[in-house]
C-alpha positions as CSV (number, residue, x, y, z in Angstrom):
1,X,-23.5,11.0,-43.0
2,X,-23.6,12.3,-39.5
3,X,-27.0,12.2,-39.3
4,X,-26.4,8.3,-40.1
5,X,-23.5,8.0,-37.2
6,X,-25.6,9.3,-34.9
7,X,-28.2,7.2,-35.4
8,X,-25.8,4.4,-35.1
9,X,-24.2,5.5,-31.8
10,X,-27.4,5.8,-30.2
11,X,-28.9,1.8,-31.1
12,X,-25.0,0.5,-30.1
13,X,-25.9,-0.5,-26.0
14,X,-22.1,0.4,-25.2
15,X,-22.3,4.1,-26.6
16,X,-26.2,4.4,-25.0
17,X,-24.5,3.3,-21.4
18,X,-21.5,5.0,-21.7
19,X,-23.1,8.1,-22.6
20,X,-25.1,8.0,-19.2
21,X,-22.6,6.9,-17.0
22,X,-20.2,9.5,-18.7
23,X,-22.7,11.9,-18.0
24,X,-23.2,11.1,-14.3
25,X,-19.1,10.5,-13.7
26,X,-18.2,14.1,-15.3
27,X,-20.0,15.9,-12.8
28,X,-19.0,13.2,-10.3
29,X,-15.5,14.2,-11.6
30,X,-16.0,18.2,-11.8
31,X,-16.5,17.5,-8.1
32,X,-13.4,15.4,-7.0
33,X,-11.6,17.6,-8.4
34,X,-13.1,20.7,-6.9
35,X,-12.1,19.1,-3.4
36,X,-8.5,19.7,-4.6
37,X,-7.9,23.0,-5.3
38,X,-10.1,24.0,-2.3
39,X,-8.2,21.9,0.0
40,X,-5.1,22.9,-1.0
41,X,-6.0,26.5,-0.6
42,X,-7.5,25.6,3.0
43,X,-4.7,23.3,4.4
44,X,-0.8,23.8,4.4
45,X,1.1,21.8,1.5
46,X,2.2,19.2,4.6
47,X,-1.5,18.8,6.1
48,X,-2.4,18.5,2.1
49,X,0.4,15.7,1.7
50,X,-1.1,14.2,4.4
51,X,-4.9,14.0,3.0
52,X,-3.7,12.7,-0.2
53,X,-1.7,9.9,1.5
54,X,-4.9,9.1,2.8
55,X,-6.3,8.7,-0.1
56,X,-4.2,6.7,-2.0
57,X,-3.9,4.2,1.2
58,X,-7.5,4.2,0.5
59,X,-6.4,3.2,-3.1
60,X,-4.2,1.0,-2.1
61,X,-6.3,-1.2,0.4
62,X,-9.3,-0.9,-1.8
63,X,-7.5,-3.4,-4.2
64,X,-9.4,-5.7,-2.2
65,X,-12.8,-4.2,-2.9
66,X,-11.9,-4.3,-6.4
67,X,-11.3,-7.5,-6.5
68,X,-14.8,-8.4,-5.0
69,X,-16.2,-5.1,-7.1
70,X,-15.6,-6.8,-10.5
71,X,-16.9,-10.7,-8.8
72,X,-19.8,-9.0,-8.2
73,X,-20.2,-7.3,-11.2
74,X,-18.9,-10.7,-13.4
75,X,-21.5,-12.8,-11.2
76,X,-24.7,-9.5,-11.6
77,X,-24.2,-9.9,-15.2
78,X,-24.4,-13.5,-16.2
79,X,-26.5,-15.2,-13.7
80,X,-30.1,-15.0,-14.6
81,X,-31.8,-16.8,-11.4
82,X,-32.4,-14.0,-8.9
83,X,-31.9,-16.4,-5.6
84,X,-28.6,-18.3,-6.7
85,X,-27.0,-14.4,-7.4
86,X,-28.1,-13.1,-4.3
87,X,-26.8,-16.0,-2.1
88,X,-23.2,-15.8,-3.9
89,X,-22.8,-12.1,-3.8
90,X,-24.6,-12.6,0.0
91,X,-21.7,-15.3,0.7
92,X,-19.2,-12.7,-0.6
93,X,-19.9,-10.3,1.6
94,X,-19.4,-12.1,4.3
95,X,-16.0,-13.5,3.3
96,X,-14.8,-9.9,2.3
97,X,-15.9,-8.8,6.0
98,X,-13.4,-11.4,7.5
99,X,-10.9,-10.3,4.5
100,X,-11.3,-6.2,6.3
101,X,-10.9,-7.4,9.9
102,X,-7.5,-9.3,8.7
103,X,-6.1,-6.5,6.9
104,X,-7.5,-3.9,9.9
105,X,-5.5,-5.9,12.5
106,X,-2.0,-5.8,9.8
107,X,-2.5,-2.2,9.9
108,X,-2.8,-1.9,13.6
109,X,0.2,-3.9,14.3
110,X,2.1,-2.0,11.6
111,X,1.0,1.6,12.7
112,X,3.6,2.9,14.1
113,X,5.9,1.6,11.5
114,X,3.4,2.7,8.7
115,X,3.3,6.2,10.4
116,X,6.8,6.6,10.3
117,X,7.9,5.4,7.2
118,X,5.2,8.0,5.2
119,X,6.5,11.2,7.2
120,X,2.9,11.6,8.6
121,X,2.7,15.0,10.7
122,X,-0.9,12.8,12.5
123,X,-2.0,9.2,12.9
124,X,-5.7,10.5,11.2
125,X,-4.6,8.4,7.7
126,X,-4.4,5.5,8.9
127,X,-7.4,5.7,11.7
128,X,-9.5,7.5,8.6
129,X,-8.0,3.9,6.2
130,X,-9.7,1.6,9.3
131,X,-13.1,3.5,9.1
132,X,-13.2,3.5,5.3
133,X,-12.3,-0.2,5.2
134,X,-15.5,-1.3,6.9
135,X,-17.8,1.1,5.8
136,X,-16.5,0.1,2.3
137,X,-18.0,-3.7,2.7
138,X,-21.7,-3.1,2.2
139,X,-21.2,0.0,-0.8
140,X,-18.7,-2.7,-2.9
141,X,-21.4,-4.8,-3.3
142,X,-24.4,-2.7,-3.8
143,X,-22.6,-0.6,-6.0
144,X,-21.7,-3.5,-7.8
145,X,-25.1,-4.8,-8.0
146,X,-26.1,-1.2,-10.0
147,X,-23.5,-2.1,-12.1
148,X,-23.4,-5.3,-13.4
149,X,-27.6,-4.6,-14.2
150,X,-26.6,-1.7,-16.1
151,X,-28.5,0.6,-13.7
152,X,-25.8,4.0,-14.6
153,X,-28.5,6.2,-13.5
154,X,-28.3,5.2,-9.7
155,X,-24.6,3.9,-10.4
156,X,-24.2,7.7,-10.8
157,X,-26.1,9.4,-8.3
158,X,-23.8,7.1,-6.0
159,X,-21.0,8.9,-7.2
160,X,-22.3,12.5,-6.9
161,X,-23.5,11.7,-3.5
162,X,-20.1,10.6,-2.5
163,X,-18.4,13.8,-3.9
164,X,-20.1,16.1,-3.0
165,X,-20.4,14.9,0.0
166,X,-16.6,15.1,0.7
167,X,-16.0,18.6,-0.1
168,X,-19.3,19.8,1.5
169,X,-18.6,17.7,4.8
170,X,-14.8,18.2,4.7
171,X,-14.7,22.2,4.1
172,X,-17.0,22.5,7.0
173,X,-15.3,20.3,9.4
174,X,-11.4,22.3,8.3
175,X,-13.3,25.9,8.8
176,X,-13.8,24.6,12.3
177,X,-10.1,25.0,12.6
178,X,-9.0,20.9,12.8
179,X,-6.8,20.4,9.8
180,X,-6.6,17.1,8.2
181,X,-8.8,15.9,10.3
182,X,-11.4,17.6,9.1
183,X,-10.8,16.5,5.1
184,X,-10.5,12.9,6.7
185,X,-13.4,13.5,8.6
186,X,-15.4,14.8,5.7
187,X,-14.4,11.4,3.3
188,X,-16.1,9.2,5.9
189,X,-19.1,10.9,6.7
190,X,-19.7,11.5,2.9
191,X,-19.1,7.6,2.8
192,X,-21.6,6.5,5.5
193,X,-24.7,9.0,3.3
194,X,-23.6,6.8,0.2
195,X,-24.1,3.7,1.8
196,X,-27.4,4.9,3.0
197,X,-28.6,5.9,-0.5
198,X,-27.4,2.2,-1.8
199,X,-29.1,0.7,1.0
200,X,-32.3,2.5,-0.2
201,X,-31.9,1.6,-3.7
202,X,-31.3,-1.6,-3.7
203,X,-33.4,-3.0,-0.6
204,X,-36.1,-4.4,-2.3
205,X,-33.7,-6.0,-5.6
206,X,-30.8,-7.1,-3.6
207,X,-31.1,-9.5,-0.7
208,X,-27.9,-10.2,1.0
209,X,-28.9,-12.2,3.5
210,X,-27.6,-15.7,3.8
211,X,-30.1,-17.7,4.7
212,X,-29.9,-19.4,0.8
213,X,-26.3,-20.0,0.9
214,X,-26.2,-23.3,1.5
215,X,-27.5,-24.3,-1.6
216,X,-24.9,-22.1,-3.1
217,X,-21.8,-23.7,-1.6
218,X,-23.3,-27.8,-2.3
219,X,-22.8,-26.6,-5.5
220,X,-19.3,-25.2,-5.5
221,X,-19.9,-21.5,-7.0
222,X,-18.4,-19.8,-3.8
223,X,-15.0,-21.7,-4.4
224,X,-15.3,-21.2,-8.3
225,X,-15.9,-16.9,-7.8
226,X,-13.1,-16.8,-5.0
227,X,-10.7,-18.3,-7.4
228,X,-12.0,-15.6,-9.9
229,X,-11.3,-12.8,-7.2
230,X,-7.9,-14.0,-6.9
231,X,-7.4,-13.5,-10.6
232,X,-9.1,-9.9,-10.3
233,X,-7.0,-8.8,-6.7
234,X,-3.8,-9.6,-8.9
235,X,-5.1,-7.7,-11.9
236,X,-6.6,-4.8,-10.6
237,X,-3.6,-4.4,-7.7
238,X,-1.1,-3.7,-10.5
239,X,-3.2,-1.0,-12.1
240,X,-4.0,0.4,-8.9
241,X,0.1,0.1,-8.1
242,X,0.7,1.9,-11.6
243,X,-1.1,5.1,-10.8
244,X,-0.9,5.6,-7.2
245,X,2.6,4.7,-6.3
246,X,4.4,7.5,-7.2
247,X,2.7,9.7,-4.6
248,X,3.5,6.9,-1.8
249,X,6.8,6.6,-3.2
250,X,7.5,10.6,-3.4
251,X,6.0,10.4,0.5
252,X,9.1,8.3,1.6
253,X,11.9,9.5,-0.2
254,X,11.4,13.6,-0.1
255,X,11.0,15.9,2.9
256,X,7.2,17.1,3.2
257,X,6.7,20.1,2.1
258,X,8.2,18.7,-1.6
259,X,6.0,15.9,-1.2
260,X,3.0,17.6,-0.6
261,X,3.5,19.8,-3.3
262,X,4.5,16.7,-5.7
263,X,1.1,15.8,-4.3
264,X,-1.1,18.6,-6.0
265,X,0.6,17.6,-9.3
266,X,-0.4,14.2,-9.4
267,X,-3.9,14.7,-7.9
268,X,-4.3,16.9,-11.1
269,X,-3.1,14.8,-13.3
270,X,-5.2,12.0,-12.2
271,X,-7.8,13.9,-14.1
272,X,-6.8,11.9,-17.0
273,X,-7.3,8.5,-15.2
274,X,-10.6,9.2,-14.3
275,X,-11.9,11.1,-17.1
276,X,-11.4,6.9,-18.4
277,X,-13.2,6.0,-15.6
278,X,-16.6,5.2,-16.6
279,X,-15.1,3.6,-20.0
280,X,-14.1,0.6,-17.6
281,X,-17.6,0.8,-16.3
282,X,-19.2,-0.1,-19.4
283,X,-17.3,-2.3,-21.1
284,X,-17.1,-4.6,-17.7
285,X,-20.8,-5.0,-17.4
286,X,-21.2,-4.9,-21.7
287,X,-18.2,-7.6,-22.3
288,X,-19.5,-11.3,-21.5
289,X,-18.4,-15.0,-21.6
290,X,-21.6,-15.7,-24.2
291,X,-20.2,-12.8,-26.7
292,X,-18.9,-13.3,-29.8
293,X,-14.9,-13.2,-30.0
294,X,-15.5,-10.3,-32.6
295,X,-18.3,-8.8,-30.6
296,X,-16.1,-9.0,-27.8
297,X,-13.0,-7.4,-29.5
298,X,-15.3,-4.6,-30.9
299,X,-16.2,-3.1,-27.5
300,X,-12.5,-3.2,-26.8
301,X,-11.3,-1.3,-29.8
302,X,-14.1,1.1,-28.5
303,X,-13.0,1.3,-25.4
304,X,-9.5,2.3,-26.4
305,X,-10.8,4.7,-28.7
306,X,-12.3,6.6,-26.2
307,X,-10.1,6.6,-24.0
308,X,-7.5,7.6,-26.2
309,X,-9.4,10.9,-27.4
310,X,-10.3,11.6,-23.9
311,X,-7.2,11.3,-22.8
312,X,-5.4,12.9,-25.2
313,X,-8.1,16.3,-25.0
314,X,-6.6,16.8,-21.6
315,X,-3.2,16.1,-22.4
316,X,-3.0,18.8,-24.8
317,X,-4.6,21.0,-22.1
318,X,-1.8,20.3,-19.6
319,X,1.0,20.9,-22.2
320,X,-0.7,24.2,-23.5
321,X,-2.3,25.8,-20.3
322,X,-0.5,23.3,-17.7
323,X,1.2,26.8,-15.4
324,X,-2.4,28.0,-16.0
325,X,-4.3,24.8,-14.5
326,X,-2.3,24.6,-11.8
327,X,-2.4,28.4,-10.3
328,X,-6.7,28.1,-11.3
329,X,-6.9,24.2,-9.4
330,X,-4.4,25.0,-6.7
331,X,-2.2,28.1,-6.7
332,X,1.0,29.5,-7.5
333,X,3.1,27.6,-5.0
334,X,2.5,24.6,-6.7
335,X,3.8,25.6,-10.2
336,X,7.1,24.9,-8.4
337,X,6.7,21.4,-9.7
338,X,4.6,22.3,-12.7
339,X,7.2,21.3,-15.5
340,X,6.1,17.5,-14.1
341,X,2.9,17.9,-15.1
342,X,2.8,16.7,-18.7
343,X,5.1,14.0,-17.8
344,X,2.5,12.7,-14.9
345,X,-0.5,12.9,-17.4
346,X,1.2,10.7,-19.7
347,X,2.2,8.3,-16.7
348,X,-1.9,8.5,-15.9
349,X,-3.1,7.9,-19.4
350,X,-0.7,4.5,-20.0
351,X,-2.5,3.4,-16.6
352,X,-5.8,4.2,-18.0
353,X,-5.1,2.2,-21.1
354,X,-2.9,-0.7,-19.0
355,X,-6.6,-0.4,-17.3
356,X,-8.9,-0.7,-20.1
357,X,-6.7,-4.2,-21.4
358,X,-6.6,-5.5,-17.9
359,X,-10.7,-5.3,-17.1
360,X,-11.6,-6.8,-21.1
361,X,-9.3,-9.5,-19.8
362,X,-10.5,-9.9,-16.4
363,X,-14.4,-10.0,-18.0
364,X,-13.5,-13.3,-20.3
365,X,-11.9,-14.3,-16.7
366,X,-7.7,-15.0,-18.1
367,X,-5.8,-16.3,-15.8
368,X,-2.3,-14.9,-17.3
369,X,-3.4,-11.7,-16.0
370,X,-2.0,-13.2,-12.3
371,X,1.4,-14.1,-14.4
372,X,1.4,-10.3,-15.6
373,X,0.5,-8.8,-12.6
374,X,3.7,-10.3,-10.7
375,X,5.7,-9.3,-13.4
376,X,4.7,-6.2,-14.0
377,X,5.0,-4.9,-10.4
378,X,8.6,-6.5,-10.3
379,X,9.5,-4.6,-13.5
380,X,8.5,-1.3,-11.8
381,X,9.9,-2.2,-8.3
382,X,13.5,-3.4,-10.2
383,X,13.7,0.1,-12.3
384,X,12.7,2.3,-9.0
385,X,15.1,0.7,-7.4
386,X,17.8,1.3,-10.1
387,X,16.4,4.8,-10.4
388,X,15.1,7.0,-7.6
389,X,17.2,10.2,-7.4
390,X,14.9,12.3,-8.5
391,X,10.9,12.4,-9.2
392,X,11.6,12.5,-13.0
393,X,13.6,9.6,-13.2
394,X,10.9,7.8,-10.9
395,X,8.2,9.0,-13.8
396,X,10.3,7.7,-16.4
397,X,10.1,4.4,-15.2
398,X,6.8,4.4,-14.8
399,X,6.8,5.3,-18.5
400,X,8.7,2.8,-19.4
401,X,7.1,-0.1,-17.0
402,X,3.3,1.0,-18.6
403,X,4.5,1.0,-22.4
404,X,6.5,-2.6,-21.7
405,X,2.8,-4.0,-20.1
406,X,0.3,-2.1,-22.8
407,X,2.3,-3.8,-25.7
408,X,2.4,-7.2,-24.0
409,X,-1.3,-6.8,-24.1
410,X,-2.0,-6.0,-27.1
411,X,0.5,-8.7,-29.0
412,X,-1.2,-11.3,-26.7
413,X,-4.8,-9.9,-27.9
414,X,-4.2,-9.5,-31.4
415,X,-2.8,-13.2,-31.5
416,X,-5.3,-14.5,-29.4
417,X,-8.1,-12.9,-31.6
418,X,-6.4,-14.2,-35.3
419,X,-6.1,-18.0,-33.4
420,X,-10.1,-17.9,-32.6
421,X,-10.9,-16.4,-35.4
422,X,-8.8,-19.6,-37.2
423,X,-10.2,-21.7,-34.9
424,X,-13.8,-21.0,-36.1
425,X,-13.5,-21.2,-39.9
């Protein structure tokens, strides 16, 4: 009998991938997560507030990179001819260049503004956000590339060269005595080695030069993918919203050294988002437009399954061993806030799910996503706004926000599978 399953798990092409890139993403993961507790033994709780609004600005703005991440991927995976794909992902490129330099110039006429209204001790974030943004342009889309040909392997090494390249280059540049800085500093150095290592892997399979793009655009495929990217920015901006808010929002509305704290928490509880991570992966290169309705579904009820268990594994850990986790990852002046833990995990999980439904959907290219994207960030703006006195009650609407936009999902799946499957007898 298990003999048999395992036999079975290893023909079924979303297991075989997801087994390697899980592989890969766990030690890229075992290493993200060792730049937390070391920075937060190496940097006060405000300089570590400060690092970790960095990073989720970096969250935030990468929306945009998603957005072209998942085109890419889409475009990698179901075009055949080798010329037409690299003249649109070529034509993308450019477009999500002029896309950077609009948002860099927002953010320079906001800085000050920006600055203020996050309590930051430094302006490093936001210069740190402005190198990141361009450097980010060329790695989307080779990255992506790796992807959507199911290349995990490289698609991984990626990832391990980017974190361990963070906490290598960052603990260096702090034990030369410059803060913040230096764990900013570190980021963007480690992303300049992973965008040679793409550069190198992909050089002689990915041409993104344009000289081919004219034949692209007489066709129309450029104005047909950008509509598709507008689907995904909506999409993948309200996930990215759902688990990266509450740090930004924790930022504004409590004095520093709370918010960096508050910080620690939810960088640990992240752990649970990503541990999803390379779920997504898969089933975004492995779902496709030629599929089945029931094939289709079938990698979805395994993505969910996984995700669940995983999920749930660590979970249990942060209810059982959560004081434990946090004085190991972090320290004892953390645990202040450790009673949030379990609460923050779950938060993390329902985004990890809310994730899983939103890329199946984004794969078969549904336009109601944009309708559920609007709606969804207004339900969690409306209950913040009603509810904001304290981080728990800010958690609790995040609760309920997630569970409201998981079940939408899954009514609008399970009828949308029985009408097909109507449809077809």
């Amino acid at each position: 009998m298990i003999v048999a399953l395992v036999s079975k798990i290893k023909k079924d092409l979303f297991f075989r991938r997801y087994m390697v890139y899980f592989t890969g993403s766990m030690v890229v993961a075992v290493l993200n997560y060792l730049f937390y507790p070391v920075l937060g033994r190496l940097l006060t709780p405000s300089d570590f507030g400060d690092v970790q609004v960095f990073i989720s600005l970096i969250t935030q703005t990468g929306i945009i990179f998603g957005a072209f991440s998942v085109v890419a991927v889409n475009i990698t995976a179901n075009i055949g001819d080798v010329h037409e794909r690299n003249a649109i992902l070529a034509e993308l490129q450019k477009i999500c260049f002029y896309f950077v330099c609009a948002i860099s110039i927002v953010l320079l006429l906001c800085f000050t503004k920006l600055n203020t209204f996050l309590n930051l001790n430094t302006a490093y974030p936001l210069i740190g956000v402005l190198a990141i943004l361009f450097l980010s342009v060329n790695t989307t889309f080779r990255n992506a590339y790796l992807q959507g040909r199911g290349k995990f392997i490289e698609l991984s090494v990626s990832g391990v060269i980017s974190a361990a390249g963070r906490l290598i280059f960052a603990v260096v540049l702090i034990l030369f005595g410059i803060g913040s800085l230096g764990a900013i500093g570190g980021i963007i150095v480690a992303q300049i080695a992973v965008m040679y290592f793409l550069l190198y892997r992909t050089k002689y399979s990915l041409n993104l030069s344009t000289c081919s793009n004219i034949y692209v655009l007489q066709k129309g495929m450029i104005k047909k993918e950008l509509i598709y990217g507008v689907l995904v920015l909506f999409a993948s901006g309200l996930v990215t919203f759902m688990y990266t808010s509450d740090v930004l929002i924790v930022k504004h509305l409590f004095n520093l050294h709370d918010a960096g704290l508050y910080s620690g928490i939810s960088a640990i509880a992240k752990i649970v988002f990503f541990i999803i991570g390379p779920t997504i992966g898969v089933l975004l290169s492995t779902v496709k437009l030629e599929n089945t309705s029931r094939d289709n579904s079938r990698i979805l009820v395994k993505s969910l399954g996984v995700s669940l268990f995983l999920g749930g594994v660590v979970l249990l850990v942060f209810y059982a061993f959560g004081d434990i986790t946090i004085r190991v990852l972090l320290g004892s002046e953390y645990s202040r806030f450790g009673y949030l833990l379990p609460k923050v995990g779950i938060v993390m999980l329902l985004s990890a799910l809310l994730n899983v439904f939103v890329y199946y959907f984004l794969a078969l290219r549904r336009f109601f996503l944009i309708g559920l994207s609007v709606v969804g960030v207004l339900c969690i703006t409306l209950l913040l706004l009603l509810k904001h006195n304290n981080i728990d009650s800010i958690l609790n609407g995040l609760i309920l926000s997630l569970s409201i936009l998981i079940t939408i999902f899954l009514i609008f799946h399970v009828k949308n599978y029985f009408n097909r499957s109507t449809s077809l007898q």
